[in-house]
C-alpha positions as CSV (number, residue, x, y, z in Angstrom):
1,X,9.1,-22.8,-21.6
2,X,5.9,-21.4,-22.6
3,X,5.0,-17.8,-22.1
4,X,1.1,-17.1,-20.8
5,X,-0.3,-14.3,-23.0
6,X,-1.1,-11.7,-20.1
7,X,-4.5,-11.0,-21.9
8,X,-5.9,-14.4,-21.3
9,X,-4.8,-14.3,-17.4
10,X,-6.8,-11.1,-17.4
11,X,-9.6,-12.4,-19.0
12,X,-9.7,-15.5,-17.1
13,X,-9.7,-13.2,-14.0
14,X,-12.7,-11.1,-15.7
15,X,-14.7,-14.1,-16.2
16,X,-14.2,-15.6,-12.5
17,X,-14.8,-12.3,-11.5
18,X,-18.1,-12.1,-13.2
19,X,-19.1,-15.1,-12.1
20,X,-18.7,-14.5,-8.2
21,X,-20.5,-10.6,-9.0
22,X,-23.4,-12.5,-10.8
23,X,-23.8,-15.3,-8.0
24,X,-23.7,-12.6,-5.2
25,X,-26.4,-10.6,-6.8
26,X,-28.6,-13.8,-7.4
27,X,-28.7,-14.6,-3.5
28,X,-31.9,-13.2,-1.4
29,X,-30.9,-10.0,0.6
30,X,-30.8,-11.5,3.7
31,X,-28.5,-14.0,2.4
32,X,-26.1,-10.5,0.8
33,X,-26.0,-9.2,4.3
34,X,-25.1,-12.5,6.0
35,X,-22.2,-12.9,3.2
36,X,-21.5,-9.3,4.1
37,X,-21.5,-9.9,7.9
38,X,-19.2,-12.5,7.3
39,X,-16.7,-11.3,5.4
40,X,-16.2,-8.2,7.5
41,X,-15.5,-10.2,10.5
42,X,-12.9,-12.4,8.5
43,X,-11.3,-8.9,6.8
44,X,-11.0,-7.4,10.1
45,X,-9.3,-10.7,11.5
46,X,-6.5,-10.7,8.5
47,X,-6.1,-7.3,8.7
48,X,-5.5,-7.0,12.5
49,X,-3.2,-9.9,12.6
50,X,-5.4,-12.5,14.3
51,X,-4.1,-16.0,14.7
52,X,-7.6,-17.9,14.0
53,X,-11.2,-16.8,12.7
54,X,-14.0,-18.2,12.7
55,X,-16.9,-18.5,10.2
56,X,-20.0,-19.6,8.7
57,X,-21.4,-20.3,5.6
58,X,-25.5,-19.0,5.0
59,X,-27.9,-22.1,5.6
60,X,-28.6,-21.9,2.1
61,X,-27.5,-20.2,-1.1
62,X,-29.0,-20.2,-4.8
63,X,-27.4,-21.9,-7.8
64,X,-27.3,-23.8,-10.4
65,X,-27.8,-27.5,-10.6
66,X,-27.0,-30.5,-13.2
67,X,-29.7,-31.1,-15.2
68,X,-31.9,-28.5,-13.9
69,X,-32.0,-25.4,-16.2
70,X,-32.9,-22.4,-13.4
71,X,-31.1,-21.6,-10.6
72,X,-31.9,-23.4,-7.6
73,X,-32.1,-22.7,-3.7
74,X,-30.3,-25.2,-2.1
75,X,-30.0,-25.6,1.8
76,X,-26.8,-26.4,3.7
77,X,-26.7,-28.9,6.7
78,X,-26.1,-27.3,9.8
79,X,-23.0,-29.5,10.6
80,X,-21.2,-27.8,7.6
81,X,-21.7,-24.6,8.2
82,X,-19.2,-23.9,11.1
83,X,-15.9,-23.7,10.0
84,X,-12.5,-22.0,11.5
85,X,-8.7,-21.0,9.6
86,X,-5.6,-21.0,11.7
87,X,-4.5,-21.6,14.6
88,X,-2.1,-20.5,17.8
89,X,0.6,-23.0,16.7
90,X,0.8,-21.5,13.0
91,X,1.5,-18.1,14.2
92,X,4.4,-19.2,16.2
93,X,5.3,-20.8,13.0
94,X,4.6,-17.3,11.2
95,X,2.2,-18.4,8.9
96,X,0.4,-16.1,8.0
97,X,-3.8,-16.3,8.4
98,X,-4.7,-15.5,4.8
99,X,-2.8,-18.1,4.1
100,X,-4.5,-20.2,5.6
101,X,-7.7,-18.9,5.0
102,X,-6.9,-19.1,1.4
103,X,-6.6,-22.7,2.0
104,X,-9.8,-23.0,3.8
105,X,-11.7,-21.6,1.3
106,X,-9.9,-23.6,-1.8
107,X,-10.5,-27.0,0.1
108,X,-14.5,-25.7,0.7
109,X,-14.9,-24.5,-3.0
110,X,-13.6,-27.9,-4.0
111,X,-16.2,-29.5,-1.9
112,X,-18.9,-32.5,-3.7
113,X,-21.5,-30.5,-2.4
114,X,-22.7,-28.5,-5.1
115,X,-24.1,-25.4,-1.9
116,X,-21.5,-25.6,0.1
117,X,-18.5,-24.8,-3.1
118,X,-21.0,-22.3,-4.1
119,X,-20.8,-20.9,-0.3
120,X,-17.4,-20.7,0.1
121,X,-16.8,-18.8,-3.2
122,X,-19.2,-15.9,-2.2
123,X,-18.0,-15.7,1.3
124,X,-13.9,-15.1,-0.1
125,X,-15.8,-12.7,-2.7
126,X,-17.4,-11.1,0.1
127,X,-14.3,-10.7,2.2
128,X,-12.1,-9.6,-0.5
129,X,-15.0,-7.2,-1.5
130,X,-15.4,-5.5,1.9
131,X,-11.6,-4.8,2.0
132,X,-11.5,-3.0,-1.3
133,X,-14.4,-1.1,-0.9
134,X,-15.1,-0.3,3.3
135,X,-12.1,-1.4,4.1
136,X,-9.9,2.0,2.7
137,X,-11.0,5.4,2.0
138,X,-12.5,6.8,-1.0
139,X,-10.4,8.8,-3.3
140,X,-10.2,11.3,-5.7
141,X,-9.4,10.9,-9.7
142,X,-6.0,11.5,-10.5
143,X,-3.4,11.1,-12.9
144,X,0.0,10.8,-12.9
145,X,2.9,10.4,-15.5
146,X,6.5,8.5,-15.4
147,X,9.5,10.9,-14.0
148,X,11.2,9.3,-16.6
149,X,11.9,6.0,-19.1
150,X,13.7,4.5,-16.2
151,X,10.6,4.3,-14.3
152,X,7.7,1.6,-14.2
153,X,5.0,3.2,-11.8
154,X,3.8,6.8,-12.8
155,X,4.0,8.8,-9.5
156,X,4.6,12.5,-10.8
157,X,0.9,13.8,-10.8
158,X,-0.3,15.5,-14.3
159,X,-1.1,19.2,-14.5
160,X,-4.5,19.8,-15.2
161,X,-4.9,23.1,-16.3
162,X,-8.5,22.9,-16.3
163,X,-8.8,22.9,-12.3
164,X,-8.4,26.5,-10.8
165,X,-6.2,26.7,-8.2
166,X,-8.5,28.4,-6.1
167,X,-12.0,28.1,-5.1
168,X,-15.0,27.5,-2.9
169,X,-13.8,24.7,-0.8
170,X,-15.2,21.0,-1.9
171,X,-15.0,18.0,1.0
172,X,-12.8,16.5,-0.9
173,X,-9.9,19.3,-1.3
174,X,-10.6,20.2,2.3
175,X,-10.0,18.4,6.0
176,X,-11.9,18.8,9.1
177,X,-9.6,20.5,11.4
178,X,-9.8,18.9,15.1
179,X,-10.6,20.8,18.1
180,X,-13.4,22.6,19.5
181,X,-15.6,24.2,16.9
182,X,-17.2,27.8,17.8
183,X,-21.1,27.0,19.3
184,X,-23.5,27.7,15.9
185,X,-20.7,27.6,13.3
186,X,-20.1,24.2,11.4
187,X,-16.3,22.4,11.5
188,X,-13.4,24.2,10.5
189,X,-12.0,23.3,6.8
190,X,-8.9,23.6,5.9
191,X,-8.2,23.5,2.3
192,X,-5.1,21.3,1.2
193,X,-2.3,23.0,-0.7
194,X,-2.6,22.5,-5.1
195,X,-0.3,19.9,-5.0
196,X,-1.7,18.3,-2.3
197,X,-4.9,18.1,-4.4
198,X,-3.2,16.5,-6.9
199,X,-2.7,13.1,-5.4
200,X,-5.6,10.2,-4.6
201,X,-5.8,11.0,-1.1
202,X,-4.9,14.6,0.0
203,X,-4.7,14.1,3.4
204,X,-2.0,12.0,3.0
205,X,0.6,13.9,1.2
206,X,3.5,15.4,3.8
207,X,5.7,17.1,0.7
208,X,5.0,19.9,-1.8
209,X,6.5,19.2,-5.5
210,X,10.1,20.9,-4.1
211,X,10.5,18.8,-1.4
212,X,8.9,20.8,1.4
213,X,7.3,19.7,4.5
214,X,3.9,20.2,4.6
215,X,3.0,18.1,7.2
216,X,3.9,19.5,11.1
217,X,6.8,17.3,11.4
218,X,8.8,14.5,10.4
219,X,7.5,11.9,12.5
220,X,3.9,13.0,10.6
221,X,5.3,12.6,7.5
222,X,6.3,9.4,8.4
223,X,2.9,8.4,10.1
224,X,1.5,9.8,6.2
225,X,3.6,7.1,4.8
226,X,2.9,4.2,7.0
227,X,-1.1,4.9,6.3
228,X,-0.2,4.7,2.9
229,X,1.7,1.8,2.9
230,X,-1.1,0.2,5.4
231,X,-3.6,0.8,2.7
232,X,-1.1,-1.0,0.0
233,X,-1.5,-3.7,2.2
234,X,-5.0,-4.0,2.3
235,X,-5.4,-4.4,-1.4
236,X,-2.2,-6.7,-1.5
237,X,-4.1,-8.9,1.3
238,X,-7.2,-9.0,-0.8
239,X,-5.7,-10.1,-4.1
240,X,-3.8,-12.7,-2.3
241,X,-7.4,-14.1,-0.9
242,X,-8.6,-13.8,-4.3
243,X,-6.6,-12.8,-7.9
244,X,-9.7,-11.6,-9.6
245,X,-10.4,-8.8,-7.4
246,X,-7.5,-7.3,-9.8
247,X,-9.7,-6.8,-12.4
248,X,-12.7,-4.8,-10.0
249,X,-12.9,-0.9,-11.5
250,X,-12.8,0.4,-7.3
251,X,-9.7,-2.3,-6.9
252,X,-7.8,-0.3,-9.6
253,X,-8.5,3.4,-9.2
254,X,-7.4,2.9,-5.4
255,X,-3.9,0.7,-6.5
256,X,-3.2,3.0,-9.1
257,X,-4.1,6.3,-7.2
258,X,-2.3,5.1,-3.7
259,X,0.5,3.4,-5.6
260,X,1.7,7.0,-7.1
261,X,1.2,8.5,-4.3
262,X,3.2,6.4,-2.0
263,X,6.5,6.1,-4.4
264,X,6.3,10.1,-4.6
265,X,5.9,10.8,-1.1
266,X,8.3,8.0,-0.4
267,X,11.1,9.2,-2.2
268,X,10.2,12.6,-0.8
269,X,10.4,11.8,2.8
270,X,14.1,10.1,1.9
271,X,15.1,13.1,0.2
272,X,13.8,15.5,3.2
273,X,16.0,12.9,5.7
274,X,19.4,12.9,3.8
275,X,19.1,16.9,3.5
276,X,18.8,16.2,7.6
277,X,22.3,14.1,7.7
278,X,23.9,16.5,5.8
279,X,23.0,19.3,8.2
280,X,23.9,17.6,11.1
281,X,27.3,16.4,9.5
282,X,28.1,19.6,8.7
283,X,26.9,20.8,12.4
284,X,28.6,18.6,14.3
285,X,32.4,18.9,12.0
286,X,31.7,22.6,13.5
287,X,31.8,21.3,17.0
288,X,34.5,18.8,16.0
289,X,32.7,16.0,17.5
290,X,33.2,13.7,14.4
291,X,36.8,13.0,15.3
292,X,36.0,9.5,16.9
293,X,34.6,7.9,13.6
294,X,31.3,8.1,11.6
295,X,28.9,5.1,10.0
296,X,26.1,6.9,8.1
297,X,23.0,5.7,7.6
298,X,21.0,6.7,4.6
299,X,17.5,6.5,3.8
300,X,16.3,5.6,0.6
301,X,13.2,4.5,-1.1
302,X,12.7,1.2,-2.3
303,X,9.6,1.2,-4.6
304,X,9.6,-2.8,-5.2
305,X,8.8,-3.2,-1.8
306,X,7.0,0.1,-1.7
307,X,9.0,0.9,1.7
308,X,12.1,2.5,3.3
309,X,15.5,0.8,3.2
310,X,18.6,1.8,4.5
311,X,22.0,2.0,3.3
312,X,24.7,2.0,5.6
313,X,28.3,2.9,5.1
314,X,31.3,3.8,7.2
315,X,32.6,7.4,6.6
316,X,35.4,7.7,9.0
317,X,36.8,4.3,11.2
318,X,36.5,4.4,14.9
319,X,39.1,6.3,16.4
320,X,41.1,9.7,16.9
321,X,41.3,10.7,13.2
322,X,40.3,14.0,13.3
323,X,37.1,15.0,10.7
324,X,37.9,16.0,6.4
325,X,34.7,16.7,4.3
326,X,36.7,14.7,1.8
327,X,36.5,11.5,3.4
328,X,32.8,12.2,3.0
329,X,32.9,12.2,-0.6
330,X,35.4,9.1,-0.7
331,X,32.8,6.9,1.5
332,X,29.5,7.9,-1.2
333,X,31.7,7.5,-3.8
334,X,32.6,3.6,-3.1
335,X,28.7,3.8,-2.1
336,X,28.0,4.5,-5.4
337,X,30.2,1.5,-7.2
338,X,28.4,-0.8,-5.0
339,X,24.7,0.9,-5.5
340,X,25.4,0.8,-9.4
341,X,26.4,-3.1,-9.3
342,X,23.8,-4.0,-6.8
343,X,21.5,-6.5,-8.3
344,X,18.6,-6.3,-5.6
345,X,17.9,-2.5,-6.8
346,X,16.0,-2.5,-10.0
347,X,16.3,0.6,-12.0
348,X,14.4,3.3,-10.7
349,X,15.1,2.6,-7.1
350,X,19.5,2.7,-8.1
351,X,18.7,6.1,-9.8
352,X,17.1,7.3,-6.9
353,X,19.8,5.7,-3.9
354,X,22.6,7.3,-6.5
355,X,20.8,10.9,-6.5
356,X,20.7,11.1,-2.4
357,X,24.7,10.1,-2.5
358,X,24.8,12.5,-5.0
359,X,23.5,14.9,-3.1
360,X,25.6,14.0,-0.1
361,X,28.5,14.4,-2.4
362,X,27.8,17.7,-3.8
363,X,27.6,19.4,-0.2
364,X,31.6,17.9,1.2
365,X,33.3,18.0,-1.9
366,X,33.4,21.6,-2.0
367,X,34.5,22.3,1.4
């Protein structure tokens, strides 16, 4: 079998790319905003879930013709215009709508009609461009490095010793505080932590480089991490609607910035919950209410699907057997045969799942 040089994928992508960018900018403005219109109504359908949408293409649209050397405005019949993706019966099925709509546009694009394939390809550049760039928040620059050569997605940010620590309060290292600001005064900023600073969206980060809660609780946290992980899904949703976007400069700055953030703070929140089961393990062996059995369930990061698994395990069978920190360590050890064989688990996730048992197993086996 032939290998595809990655190069030329992402070159084909930059050219297609290019193309759509060069189209869009060659239509009247009142065409742009129609296109614009357009694909924010069908973004905001895929993204909220919506079984059908509905849309039209402009009632004309400039390009280029066989033999004719400029570009051309050509109209579009009115009874090609309409056109709708999905339906009732395909959600039941659980297909999914960009699915479809990615369909739709394919079948329009492939379309005799020179105005209507032209159409079609602006209105999915369109879409896919409103979910990249109004779609998801604006970010800052950042950095970030590999925690080590196991890894494949830098999530440790860089220092930069260049960037005080302290000063005069920017919007973007600050967040508006709710409640009731004093009459006369302007809203209340409150700066985010250094580390906090350090990451593509501030606002977002519930953990300080030791593993500290920042945010007020853990249900925040967790709130933090679905935001992130909605935002993931935005960009996912757009590339599926159209590959090239991959290659857009605003496309990569928010993967790459959200994608550190998200396996950092992920593996965080984990490490926050495990250091929770081993407090109440050891709270509840006080009260001697573990003599019936225990089945632990232990959080873990999985960053190939960029969310949190579980692994589950028995500790102690159900029954009178009364509690021994030692069965503890015996359960995470078999836990961590079966994590080290596991084939679903590529690398970096099995070093992370083994450093949680780990961790469970350095705080019973010295009791």
């Amino acid at each position: 079998m032939t290998e595809v040089n990655p190069k030329f994928v992402t070159d084909r992508l930059l050219e297609e790319y290019e193309r759509q960018q060069a189209l869009l900018a060659a239509q009247p403005t009142i065409i742009q905003r129609f296109l614009e219109a357009q694909g924010r109504q069908i973004a905001e359908a895929v993204m909220e879930g919506a079984s059908q949408v509905r849309f039209s293409l402009p009632d004309r649209v400039v390009c280029t013709l066989e033999h004719v050397e400029q570009p051309a405005q050509v109209s579009i019949p009115q009874n090609q215009r309409a056109y709708s993706s999905g339906s009732f019966i395909n959600r039941l099925r659980k297909v999914d709508l960009y699915k479809e709509l990615r369909h739709s546009f394919t079948e329009l694009e492939q379309s005799p009609d020179r105005a209507v394939s032209v159409a079609a390809g602006l209105l999915r550049h369109a879409t896919v461009l409103h979910m990249v760039y109004n779609m998801l928040p604006a970010g800052r620059s950042v950095s970030y490095k590999l925690a080590d050569e196991d890894e494949t997605i830098p999530s440790v940010p860089e220092s930069d010793a260049l960037e005080p620590e302290s000063a005069i309060t920017s919007a973007s290292d600050a967040i508006v505080e709710e409640g009731k600001a004093e009459e006369g005064r302007g809203e209340l900023l409150v700066p985010f932590v250094p580390f906090a600073r350090k990451f593509f969206l501030p606002q977002w980060v519930a953990f300080n480089e030791n593993g500290e809660l920042l945010a007020k609780s853990v249900e925040e946290a967790q709130a933090h991490i679905k935001s992130i992980q909605r935002f993931m899904e935005v960009l996912f949703l757009a590339v599926a609607l159209a590959p090239y976007i991959s290659v857009d400069n605003e496309y990569a700055k928010k993967r790459y910035g959200m994608l550190g953030q998200l396996v950092n703070q992920g593996r965080a929140l984990a490490t926050y919950q495990a250091k929770e089961i081993i407090a109440r393990i050891k709270e509840r062996a006080e009260e001697g209410s573990l003599n019936r059995g225990l089945r632990l369930s232990l959080p873990y990061f999985d960053d190939q699907d960029l969310k949190i698994a579980i692994s589950n395990f028995e500790v102690i069978p159900s029954g009178r057997i009364m509690f021994v920190p030692a069965f503890v360590v015996r359960a995470v050890r078999q836990e961590e045969v079966k994590a080290s064989q596991d084939t679903r688990l590529n690398p970096s996730t099995r070093k992370h799942l083994l450093h949680l048992l780990e961790l469970l197993e350095q705080a019973f086996e010295t009791e």
